[in-house]
SERO-4910 file (N, C-alpha, C, O; in steps of 0.05 Angstrom, whole numbers):
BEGIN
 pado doro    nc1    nc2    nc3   cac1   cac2   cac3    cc1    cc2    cc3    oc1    oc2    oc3
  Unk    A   3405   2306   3246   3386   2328   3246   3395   2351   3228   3379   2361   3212
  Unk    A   3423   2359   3230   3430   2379   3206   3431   2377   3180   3434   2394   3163
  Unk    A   3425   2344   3181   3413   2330   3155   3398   2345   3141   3402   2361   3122
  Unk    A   3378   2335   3154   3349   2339   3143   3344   2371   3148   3326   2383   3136
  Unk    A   3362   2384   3167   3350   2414   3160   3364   2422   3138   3350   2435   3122
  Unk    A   3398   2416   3131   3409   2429   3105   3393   2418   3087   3386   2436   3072
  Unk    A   3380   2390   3079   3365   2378   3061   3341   2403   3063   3344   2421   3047
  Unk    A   3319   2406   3080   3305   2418   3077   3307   2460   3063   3290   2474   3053
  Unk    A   3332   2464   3068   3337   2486   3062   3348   2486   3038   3347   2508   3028
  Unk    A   3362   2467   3022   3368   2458   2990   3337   2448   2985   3334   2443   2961
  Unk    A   3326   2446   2992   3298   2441   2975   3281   2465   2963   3267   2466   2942
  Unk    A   3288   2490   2989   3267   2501   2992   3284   2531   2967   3272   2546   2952
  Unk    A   3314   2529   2974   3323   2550   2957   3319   2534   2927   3323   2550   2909
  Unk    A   3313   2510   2918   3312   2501   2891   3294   2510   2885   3290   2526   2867
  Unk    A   3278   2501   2902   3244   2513   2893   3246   2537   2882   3239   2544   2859
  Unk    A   3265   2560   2911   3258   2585   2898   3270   2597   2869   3261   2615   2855
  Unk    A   3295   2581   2865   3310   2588   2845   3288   2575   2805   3283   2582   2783
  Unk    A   3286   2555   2824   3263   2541   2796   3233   2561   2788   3225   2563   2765
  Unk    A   3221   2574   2810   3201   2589   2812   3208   2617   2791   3198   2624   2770
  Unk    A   3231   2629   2809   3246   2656   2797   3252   2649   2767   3254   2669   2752
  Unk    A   3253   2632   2759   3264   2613   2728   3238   2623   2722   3231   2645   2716
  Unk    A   3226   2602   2726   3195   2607   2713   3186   2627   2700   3180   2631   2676
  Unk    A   3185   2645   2728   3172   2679   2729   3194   2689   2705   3182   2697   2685
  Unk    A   3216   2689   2703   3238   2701   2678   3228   2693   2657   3231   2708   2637
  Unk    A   3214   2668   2653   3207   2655   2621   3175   2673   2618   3165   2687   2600
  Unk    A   3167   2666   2642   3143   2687   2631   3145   2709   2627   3127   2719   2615
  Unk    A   3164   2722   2634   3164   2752   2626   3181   2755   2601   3174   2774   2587
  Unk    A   3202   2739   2591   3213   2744   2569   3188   2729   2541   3195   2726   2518
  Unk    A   3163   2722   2550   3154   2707   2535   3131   2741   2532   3117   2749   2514
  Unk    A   3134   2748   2550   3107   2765   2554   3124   2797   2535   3111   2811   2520
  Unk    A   3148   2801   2539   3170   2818   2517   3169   2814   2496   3174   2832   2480
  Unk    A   3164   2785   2487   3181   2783   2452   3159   2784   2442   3159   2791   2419
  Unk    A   3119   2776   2459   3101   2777   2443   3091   2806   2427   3079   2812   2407
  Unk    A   3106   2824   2451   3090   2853   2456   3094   2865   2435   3116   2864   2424
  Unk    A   3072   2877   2426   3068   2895   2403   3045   2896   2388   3025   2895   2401
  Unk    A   3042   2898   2362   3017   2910   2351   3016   2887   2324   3038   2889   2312
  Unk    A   3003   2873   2314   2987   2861   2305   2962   2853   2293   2944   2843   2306
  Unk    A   2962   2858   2258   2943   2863   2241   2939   2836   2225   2957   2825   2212
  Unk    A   2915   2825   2227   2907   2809   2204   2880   2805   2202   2865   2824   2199
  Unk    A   2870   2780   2203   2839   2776   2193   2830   2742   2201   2844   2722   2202
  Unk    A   2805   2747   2204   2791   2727   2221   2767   2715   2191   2758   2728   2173
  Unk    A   2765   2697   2194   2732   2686   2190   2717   2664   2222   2726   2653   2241
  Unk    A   2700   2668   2214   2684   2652   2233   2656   2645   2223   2647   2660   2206
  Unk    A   2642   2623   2231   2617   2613   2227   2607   2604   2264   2620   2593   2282
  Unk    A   2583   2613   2262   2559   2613   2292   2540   2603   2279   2531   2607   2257
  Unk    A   2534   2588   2297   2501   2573   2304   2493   2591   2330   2508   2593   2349
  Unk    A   2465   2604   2326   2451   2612   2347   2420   2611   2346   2404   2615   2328
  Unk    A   2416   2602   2383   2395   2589   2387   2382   2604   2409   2389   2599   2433
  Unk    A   2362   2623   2402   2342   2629   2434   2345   2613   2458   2348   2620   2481
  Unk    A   2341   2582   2443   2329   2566   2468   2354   2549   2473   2352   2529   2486
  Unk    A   2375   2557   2464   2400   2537   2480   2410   2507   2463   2396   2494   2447
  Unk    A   2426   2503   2468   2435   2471   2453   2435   2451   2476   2441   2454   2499
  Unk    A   2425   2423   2461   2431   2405   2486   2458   2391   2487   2475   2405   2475
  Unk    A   2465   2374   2495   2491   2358   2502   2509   2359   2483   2534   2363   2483
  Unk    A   2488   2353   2462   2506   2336   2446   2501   2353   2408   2500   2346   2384
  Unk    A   2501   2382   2427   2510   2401   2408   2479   2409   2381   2485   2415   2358
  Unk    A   2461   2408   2386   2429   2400   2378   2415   2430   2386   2413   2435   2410
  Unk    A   2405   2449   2367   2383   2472   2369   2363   2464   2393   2358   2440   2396
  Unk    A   2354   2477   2405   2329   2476   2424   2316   2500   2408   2327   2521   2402
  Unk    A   2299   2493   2404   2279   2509   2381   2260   2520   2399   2238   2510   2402
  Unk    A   2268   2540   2411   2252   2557   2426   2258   2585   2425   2272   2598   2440
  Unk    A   2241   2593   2397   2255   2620   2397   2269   2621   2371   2266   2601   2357
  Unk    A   2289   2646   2360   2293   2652   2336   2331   2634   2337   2352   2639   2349
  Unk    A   2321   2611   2313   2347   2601   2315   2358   2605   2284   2340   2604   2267
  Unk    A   2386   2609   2275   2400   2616   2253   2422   2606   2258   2430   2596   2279
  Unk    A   2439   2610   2229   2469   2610   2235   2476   2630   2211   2460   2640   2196
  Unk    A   2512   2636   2210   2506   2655   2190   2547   2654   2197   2559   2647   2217
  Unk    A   2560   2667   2165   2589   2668   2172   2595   2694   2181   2579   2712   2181
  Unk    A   2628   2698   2192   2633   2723   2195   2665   2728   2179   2682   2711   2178
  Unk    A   2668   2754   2167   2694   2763   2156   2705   2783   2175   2687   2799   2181
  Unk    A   2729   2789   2187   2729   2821   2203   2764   2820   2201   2778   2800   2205
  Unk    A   2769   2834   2198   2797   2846   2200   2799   2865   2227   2783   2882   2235
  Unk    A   2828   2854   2238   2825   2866   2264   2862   2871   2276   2882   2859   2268
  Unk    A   2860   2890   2292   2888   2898   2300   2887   2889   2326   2868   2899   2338
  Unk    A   2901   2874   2341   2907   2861   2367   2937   2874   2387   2961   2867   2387
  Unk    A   2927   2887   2397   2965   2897   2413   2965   2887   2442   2950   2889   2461
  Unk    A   2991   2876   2437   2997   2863   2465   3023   2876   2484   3047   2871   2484
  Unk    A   3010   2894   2499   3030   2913   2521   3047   2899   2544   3056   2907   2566
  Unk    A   3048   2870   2530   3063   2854   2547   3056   2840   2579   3068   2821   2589
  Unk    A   3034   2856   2592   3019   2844   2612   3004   2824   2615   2993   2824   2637
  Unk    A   2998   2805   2599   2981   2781   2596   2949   2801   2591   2926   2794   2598
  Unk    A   2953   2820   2581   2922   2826   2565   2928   2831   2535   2949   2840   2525
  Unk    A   2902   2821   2521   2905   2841   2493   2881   2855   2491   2861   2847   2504
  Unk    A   2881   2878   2473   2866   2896   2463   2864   2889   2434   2884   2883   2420
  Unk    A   2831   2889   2420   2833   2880   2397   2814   2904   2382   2794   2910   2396
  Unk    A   2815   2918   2359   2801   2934   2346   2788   2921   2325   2805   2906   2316
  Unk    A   2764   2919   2311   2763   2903   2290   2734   2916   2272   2715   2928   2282
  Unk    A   2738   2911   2251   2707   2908   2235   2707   2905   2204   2722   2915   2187
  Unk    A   2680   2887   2200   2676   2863   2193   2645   2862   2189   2631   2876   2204
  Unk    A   2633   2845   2168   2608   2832   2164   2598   2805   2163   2607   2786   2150
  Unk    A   2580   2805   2178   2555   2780   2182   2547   2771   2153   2540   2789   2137
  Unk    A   2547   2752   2147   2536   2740   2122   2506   2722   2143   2513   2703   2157
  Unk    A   2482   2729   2143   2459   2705   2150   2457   2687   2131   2453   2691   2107
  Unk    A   2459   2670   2140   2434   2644   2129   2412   2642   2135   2398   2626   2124
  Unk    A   2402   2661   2159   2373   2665   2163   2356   2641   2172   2369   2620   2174
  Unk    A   2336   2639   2176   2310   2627   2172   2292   2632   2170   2284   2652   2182
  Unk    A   2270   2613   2149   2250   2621   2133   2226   2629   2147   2206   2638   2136
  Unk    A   2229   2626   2174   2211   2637   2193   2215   2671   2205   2201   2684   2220
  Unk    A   2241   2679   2192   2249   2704   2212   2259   2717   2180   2283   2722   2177
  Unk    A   2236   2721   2156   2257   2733   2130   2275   2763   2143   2297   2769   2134
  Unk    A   2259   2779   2165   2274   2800   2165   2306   2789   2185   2322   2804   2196
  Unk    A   2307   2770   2184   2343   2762   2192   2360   2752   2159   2384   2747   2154
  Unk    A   2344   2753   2148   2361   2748   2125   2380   2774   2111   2373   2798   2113
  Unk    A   2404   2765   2097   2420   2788   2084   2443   2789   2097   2449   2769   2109
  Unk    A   2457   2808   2098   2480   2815   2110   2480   2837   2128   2462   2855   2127
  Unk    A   2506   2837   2151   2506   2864   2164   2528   2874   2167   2545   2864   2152
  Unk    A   2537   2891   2183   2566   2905   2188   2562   2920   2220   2544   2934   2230
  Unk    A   2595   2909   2229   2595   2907   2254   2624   2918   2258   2641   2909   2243
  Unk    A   2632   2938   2278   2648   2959   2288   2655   2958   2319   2637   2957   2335
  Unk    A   2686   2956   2329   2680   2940   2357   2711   2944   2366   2730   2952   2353
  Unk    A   2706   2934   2396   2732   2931   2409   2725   2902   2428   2701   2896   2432
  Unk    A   2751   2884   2442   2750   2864   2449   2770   2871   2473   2792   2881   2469
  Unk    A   2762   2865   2495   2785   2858   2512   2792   2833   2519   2776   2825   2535
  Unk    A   2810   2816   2514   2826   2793   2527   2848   2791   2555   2859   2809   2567
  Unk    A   2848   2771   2558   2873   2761   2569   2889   2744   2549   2881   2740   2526
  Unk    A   2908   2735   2558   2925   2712   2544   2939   2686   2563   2941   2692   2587
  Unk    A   2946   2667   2557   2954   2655   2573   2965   2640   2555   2952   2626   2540
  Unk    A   3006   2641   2558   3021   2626   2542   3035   2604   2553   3043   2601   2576
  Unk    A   3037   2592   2536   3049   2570   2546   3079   2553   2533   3076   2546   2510
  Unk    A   3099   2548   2542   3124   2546   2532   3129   2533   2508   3152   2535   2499
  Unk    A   3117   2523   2500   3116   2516   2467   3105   2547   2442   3095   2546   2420
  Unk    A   3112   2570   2458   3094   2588   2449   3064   2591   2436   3056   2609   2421
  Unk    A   3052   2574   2446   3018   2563   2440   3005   2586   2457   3020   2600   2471
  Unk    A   2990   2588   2457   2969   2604   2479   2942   2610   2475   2934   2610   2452
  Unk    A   2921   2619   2500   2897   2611   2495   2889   2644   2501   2904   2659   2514
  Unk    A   2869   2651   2492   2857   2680   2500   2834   2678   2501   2824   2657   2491
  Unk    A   2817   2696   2512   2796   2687   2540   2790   2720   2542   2808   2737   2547
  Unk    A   2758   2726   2536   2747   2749   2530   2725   2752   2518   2713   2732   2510
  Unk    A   2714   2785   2515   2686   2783   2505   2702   2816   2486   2722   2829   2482
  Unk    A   2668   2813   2478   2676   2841   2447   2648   2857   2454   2628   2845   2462
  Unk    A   2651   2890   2449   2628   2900   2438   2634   2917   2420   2653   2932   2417
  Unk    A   2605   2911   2400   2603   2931   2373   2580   2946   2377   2566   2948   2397
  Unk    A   2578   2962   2347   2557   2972   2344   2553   2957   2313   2571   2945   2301
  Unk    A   2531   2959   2308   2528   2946   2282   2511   2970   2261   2487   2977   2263
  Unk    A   2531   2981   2241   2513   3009   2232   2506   2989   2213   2484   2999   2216
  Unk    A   2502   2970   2194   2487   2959   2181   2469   2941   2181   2472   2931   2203
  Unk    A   2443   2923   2164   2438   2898   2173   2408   2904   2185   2397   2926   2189
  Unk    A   2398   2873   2191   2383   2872   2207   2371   2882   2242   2350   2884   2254
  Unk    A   2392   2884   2246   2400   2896   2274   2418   2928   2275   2430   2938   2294
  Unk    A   2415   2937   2255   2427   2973   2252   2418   2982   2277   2398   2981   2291
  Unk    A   2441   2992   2276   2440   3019   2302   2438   3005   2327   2433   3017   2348
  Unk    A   2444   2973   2327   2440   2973   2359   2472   2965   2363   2485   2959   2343
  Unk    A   2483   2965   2393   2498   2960   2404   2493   2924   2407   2471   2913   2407
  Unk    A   2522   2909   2409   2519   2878   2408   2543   2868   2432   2563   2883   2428
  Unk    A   2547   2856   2446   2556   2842   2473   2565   2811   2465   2547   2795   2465
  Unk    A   2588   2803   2460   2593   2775   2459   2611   2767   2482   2635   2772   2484
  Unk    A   2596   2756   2497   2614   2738   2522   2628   2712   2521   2612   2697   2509
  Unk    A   2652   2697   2528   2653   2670   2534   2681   2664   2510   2696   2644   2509
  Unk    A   2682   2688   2494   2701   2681   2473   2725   2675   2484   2737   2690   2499
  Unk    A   2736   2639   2474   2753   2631   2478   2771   2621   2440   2762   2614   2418
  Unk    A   2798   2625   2449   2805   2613   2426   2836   2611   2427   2848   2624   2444
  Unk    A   2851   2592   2407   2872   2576   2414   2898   2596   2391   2892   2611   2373
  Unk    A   2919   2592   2397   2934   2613   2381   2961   2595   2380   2964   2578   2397
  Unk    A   2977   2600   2362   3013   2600   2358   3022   2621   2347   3013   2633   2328
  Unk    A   3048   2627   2366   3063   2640   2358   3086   2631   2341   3093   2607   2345
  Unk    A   3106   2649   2315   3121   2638   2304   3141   2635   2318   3143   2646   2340
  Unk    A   3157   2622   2308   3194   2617   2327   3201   2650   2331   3211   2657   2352
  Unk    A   3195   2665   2315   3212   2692   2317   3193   2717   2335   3201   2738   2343
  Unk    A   3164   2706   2336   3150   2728   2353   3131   2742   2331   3111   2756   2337
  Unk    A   3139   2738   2304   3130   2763   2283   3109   2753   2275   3096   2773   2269
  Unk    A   3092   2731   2270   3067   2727   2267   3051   2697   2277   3065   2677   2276
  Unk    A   3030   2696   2284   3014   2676   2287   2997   2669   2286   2984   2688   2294
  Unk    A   2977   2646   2281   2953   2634   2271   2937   2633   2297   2946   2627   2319
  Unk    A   2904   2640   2291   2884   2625   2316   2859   2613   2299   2850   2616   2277
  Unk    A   2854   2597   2323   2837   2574   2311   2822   2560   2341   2826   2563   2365
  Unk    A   2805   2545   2326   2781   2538   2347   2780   2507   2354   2767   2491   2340
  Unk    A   2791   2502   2371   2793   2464   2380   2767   2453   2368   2764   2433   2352
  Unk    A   2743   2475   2382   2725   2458   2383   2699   2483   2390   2704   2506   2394
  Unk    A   2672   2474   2389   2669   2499   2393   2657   2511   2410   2642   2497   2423
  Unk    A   2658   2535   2414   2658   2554   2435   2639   2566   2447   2640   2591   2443
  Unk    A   2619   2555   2463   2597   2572   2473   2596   2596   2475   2618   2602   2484
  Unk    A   2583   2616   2471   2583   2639   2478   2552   2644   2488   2532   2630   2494
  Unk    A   2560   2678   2486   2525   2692   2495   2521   2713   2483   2533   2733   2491
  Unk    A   2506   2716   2463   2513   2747   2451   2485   2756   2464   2465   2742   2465
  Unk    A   2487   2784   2473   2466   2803   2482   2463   2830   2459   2482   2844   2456
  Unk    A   2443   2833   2446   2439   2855   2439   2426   2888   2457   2413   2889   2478
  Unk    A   2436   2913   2440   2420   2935   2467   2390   2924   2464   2379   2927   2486
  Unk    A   2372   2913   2445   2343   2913   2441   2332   2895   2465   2309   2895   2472
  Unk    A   2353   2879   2478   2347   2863   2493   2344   2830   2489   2332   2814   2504
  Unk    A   2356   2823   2464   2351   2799   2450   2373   2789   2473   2391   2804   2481
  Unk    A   2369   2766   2481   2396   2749   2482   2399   2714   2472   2381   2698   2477
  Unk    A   2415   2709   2463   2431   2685   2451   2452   2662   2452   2474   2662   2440
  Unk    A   2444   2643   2467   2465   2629   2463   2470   2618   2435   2454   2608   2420
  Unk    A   2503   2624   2431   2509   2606   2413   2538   2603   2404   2558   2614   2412
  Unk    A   2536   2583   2384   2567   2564   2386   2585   2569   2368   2579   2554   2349
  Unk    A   2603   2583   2363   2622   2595   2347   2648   2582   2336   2664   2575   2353
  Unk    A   2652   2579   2316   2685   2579   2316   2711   2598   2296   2702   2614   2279
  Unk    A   2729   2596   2298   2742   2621   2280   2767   2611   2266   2778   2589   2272
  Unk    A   2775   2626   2250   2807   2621   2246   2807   2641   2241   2787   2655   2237
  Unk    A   2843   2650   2239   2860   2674   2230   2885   2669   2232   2896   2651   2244
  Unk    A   2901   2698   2212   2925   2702   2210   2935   2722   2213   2921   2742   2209
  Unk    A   2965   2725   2223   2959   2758   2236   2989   2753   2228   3000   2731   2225
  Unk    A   3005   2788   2225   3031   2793   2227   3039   2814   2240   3023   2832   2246
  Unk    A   3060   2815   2246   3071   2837   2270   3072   2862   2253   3081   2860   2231
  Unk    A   3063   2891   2263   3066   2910   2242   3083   2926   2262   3086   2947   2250
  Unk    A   3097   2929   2288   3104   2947   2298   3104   2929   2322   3110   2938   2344
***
């Protein structure tokens, strides 16, 4: 019987000692990321009033487009598993010939809140939405809401810079203040370096 209770009590302090391990890697992982972080994004969206079906296909109900994006943006990470992102940047449309006033370009001004979530290969995923205002463009002067933003990241061996990029792509929901709303499917890349 004192077997199985010293067995059970070497089990339970491994556990705790393997747990406490853990929690130390996460926090030294959540130290070496922290700081402030400048570079630049592109991205290209498909968006559809009426939704996409399965297998990634416009539902043509409603005003559907796609169009690229450029934005340069500063990301700081206070070491808590959130980031804060500042950014701005312009919409290039591709429009459609049914909607000429979506054609042209715009400009968009904004902040993002994230989480992060790393993982011991220093990989990690961030998980968040953004709002702007857009003082240029087809949509000037209104306020813009993007929900659902997901996207995939590495960090370098040393902490000082890293790449994000899009598996695959990324549902979102953008709401405008006019009351438009949108699903649609995004993806991005970027490069960023540690400035501080």
């Amino acid at each position: 019987m004192w077997t199985s209770i010293r067995g059970g009590l070497l089990a339970v302090c491994c556990l705790g000692v393997m747990s406490h391990s853990l929690a130390g890697d996460d926090r030294d992982q959540n130290r070496s990321m922290k700081g402030v972080f400048r570079g630049n994004h592109t991205g290209n969206c498909m968006e559809s009033q009426g939704g996409f079906t399965p297998n990634l296909q416009f539902q043509l109900n409603g005003f559907a487009g796609k169009y690229s994006e450029i934005w340069v943006s500063t990301l700081v990470f206070p070491g808590d598993g959130t980031v804060t992102e500042t950014y701005q940047g312009t919409t290039y449309f591709q429009g459609d010939p049914y909607f000429p006033d979506a054609l042209g370009a715009g400009t968009f001004v904004g902040t993002c809140r994230h989480t992060i979530n790393m993982n011991a290969n220093k990989s990690f995923t961030i998980k968040g939405s953004c709002r702007s205002t857009l003082p240029q463009g087809p949509a000037a002067g209104q306020e813009a809401v993007v929900e659902g933003i997901v996207v995939h990241g590495q960090f370098s061996e040393d902490y000082n810079s890293f790449i994000l990029g899009s598996l695959e792509p990324n549902a979102q929901t953008l709401t405008l203040s006019s009351g438009y709303v949108a699903p649609r499917l995004c993806g991005q890349t970027g490069n960023f370096i540690r400035v501080k």
